[in-house]
N, C-alpha and C positions, 0 to 999 in steps of 0.2 A: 631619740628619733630612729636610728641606727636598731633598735632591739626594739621596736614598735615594727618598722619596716621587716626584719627580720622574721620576727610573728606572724605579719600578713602574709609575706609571701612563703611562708614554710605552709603555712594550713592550705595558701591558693595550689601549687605544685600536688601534694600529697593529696587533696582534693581531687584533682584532677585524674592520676593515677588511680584512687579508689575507687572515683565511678567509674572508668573506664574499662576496667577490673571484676567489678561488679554487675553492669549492662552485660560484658560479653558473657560472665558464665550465668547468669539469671539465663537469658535467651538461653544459650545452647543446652542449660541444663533438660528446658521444658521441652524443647524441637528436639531433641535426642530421647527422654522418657514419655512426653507427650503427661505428663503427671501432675498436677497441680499442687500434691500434697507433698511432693519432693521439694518444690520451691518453698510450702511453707517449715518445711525441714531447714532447709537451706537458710533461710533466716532464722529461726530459731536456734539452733546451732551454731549458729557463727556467733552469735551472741555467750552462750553457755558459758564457756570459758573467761570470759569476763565476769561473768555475773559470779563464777566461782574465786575470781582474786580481787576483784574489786574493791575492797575494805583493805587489801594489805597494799595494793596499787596506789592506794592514796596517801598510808604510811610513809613508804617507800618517795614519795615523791616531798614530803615531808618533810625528808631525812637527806637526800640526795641530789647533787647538782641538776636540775633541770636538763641543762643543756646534755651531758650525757645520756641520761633515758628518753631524751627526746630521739637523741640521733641513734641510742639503741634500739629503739620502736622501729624507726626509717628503716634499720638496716634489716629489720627482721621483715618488714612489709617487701622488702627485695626478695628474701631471700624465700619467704612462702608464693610469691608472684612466679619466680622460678620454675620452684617446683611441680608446681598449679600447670606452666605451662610448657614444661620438658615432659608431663605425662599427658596433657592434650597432642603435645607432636607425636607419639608414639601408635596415635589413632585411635583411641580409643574412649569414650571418658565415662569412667566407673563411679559412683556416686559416693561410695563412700571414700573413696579418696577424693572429690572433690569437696565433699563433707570436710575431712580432715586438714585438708590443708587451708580450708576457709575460716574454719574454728582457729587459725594459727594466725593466721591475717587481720582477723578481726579484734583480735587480743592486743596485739602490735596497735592497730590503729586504735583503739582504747586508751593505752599507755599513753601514746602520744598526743592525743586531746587532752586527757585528764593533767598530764603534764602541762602543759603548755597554757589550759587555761585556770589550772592554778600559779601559775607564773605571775599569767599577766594582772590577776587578783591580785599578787601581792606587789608588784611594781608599780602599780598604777594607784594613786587616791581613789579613794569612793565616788568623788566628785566626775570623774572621768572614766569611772566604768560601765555607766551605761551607752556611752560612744566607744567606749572600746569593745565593749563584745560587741555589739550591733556592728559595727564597721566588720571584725574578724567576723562575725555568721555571715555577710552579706559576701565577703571575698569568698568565704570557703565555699558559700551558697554558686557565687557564681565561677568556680573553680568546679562544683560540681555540673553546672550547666553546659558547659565547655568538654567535660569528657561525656558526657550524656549524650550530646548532639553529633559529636565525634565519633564517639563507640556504635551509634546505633548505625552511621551510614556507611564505618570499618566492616561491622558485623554485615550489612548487606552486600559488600564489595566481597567478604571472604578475605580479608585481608590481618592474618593471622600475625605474621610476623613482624607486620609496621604495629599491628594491637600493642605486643610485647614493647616493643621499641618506645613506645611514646611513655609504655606504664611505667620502666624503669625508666626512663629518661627524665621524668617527672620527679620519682623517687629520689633520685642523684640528686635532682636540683634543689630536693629539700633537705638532703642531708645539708648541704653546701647551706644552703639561707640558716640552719638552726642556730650555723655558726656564729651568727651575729647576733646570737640573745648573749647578753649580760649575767651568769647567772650570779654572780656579785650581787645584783638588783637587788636581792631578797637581800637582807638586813640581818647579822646575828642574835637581835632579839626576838624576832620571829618565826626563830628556826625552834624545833623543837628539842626539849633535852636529851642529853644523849643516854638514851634506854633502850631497853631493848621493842623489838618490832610489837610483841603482845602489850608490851605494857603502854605504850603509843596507841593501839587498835583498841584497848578499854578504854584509856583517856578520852578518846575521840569518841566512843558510846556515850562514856559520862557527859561530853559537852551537846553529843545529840538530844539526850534522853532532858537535857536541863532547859533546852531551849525547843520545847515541842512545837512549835510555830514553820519548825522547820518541814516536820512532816506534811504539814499543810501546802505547803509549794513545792514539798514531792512531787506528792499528787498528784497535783495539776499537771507540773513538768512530765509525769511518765504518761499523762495521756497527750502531752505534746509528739515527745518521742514516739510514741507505740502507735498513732496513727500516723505519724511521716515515715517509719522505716516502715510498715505491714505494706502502705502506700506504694511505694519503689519497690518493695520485694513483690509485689501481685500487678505490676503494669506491667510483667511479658505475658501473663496468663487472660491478662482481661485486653490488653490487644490484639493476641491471638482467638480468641474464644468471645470476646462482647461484642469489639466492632470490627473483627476480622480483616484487620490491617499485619504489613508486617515491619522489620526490622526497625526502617526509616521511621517510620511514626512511632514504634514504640521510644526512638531514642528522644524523638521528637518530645515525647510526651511528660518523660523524665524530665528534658530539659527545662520545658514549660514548668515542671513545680518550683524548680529550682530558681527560674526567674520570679515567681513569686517570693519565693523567698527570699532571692536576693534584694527587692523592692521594698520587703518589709525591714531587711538590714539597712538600707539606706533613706529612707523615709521614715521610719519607725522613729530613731532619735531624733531628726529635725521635730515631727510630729510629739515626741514626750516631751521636748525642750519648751514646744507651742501651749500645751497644754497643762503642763505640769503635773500630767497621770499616764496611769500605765493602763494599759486600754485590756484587758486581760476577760473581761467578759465579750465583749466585740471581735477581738483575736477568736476565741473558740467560737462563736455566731456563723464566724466565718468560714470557719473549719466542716464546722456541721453541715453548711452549706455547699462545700464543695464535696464532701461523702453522699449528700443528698442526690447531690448532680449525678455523679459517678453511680448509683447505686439506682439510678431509673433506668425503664427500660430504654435503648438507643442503640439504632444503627450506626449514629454517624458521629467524625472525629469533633464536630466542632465542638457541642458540650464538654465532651472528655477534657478539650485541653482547658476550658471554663473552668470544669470543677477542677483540676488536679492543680491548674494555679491560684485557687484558692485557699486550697489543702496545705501550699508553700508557704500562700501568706502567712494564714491562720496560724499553721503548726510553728514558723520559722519564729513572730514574733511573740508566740507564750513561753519561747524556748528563750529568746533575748531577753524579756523582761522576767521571766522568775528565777533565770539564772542570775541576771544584774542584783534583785533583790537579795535572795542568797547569800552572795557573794559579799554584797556593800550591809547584811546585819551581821556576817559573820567574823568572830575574828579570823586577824591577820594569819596567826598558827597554826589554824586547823581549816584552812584553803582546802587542802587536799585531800584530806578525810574526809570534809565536806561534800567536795564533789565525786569522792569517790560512792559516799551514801548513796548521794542522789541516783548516780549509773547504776549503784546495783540494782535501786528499784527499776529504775526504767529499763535493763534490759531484764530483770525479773519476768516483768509485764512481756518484752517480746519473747521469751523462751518458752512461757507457759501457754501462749494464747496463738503463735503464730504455727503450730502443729493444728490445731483447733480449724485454724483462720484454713487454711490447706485442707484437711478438710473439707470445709463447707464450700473451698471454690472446687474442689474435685466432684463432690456430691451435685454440688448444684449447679451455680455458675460465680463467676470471680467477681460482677458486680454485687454479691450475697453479701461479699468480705465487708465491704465499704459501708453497705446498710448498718451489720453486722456493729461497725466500728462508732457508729453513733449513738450509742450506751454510753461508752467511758466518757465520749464527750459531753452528753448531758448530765453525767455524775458532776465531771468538773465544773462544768459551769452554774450547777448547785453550789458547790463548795467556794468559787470566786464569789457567787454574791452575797455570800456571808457575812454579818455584819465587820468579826474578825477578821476574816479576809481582807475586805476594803480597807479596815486600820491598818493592818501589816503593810501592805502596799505603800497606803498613804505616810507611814511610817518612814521607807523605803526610799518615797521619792524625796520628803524632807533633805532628808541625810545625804543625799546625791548632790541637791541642789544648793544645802550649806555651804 
């Protein structure tokens, strides 16, 4: 219970500080360049670097106490927040140094999810992983909600240096919580042998390449991801530019996905446990529907916050359940490779596509993005209703419910 609790509140704290993080330099990047395709720089980018360690990230966590790369991640997300905002005090804020030190932020916050929910993968039975990640998205969800609604009405106060205060305050607080993960939990025969890092990084090919089912809830998963982050990376641009509101509502509106999302983490498993399925074509219906909202013409905020807590739902709960699934076919020793696969594709998808996506809101207009983003979702939702698909799933839930 002790390293259950520990895990919630390391993701809720770190959560918090990352949006809050995130809201403030999204806004000032746009209201300083006035550029659209800077923010989709800005998201892609931050990504890159992950997308380039990714597969040894998950080696690495494989091989290594949890609880240390956890709290090495924390200290490094301190130590790029820093720096991010010792050269905003100096007056000025230059893009490619906001670029670079985002890229270092985002690597850190990488490490530290990848860690953390291959932990609970392996601490946890199968039987209890689809309440444990739904519970964890649902905190971190509403950890994000909490710096979102905060950031956005700090940013309209100007209130630069309580910004700082709360993001590393946050950060501390998660160092402290990581402490109380077990990393004991993990069992020595699930640890992998002692070889070197290559020969770990092929092993983990060989068990992807053996088990192609996996690629199949990729998929799906990176069109979870890659419309939630493009989502939050293009609500400063399409609140400033769609319905020409400012700071408050755009924090507002962040917050709003995030409460759907958080809904979908705390309803989602009562609702799987009711049903005994994973609602994975429904989840994207939903999704589609809330880029549909976002992506019509409108003046006014009420749709906006419609569609964008649909977009939570949707995105939150295909992310809960194909990671559950994932997680509960695969084995115990190759958690982390696993999910390290998974991230590469999903930030793959946002490095290539969020330049693109910038772009077309620069060109045109930022509700373009959202239309734009209703492709991957009809792809996926082709591939869930596949007849394989539905087995794998129902597969999935079996094995949960044994």
């Amino acid at each position: 219970m002790k390293q259950y609790i520990g895990i919630l509140v390391s993701f809720f704290c770190s959560e918090i500080s990352k949006t809050l993080y995130f809201v403030t330099i999204a806004w000032l990047l746009y209201q300083v360049t006035g550029r659209a395709d800077f923010t989709g720089l800005l998201v892609s980018l931050g990504f890159l670097p992950s997308l380039l360690s990714n597969i040894y990230i998950g080696v690495i966590v494989d091989r290594f106490s949890t609880k240390l790369i956890a709290s090495i991640a924390l200290i490094g997300n301190l130590i790029a927040v820093s720096l991010m905002f010792a050269s905003l005090s100096l007056g000025s804020l230059v893009p490619i140094i906001v670029f670079s030190i985002h890229m270092f932020q985002q690597l850190m916050g990488t490490v530290f999810r990848t860690t953390l929910q291959a932990h609970s993968a392996k601490s946890f039975p199968p039987q209890q992983l689809p309440k444990v990640i739904a519970y964890t998205n649902a905190v971190t969800i509403f950890g994000a909600l909490i710096g979102a609604s905060v950031g956005g009405w700090l940013i309209r106060q100007e209130w630069l240096i309580l910004t700082v205060s709360l993001i590393i305050g946050f950060y501390l607080l998660a160092v402290v919580t990581v402490n109380f993960i077990n990393s004991s939990a993990v069992t020595n025969q699930d640890k992998p042998k002692k070889t070197s890092l290559h020969r770990q990084l092929i092993d983990g090919l060989h068990y992807l390449i053996k088990h192609p089912f996996l690629f199949r809830l990729f998929s799906m998963t990176m069109v979870g991801q890659l419309v939630y982050h493009t989502s939050i990376g293009f609500l400063s641009v399409y609140t400033i530019d769609h319905i020409n509101e400012q700071a408050t509502t755009y924090g507002w509106l962040d917050a709003t996905l995030s409460v759907g999302g958080g809904l979908a983490g705390l309803v989602g498993f009562w609702w799987f446990r009711k049903t005994r399925q994973f609602h994975t074509v429904g989840s994207l219906i939903l999704t589609g529907a809330g880029l549909l909202i976002l992506a019509l013409p409108s003046n006014f905020t009420f749709p906006a916050f419609i569609g964008v807590s649909l977009i939570g739902l949707g995105t939150t709960w295909i992310r809960v359940l194909l990671q559950s699934t994932q997680q509960i076919l695969t084995a115990r020793a190759y958690h982390g490779r696993m999910s390290s696969y998974r991230m590469l594709i999903n930030h793959g998808s946002i490095v290539i596509s969020a330049p693109f996506l910038g772009w077309i809101a620069n060109q045109y207009r930022a509700a373009n993005v959202y239309a734009f983003l209703l492709i991957p979702v009809v792809g996926a939702l082709i591939i869930a209703i596949l007849p394989r698909t539905l087995s794998l799933l129902k597969q999935a839930v079996t094995q949960s419910l044994s």
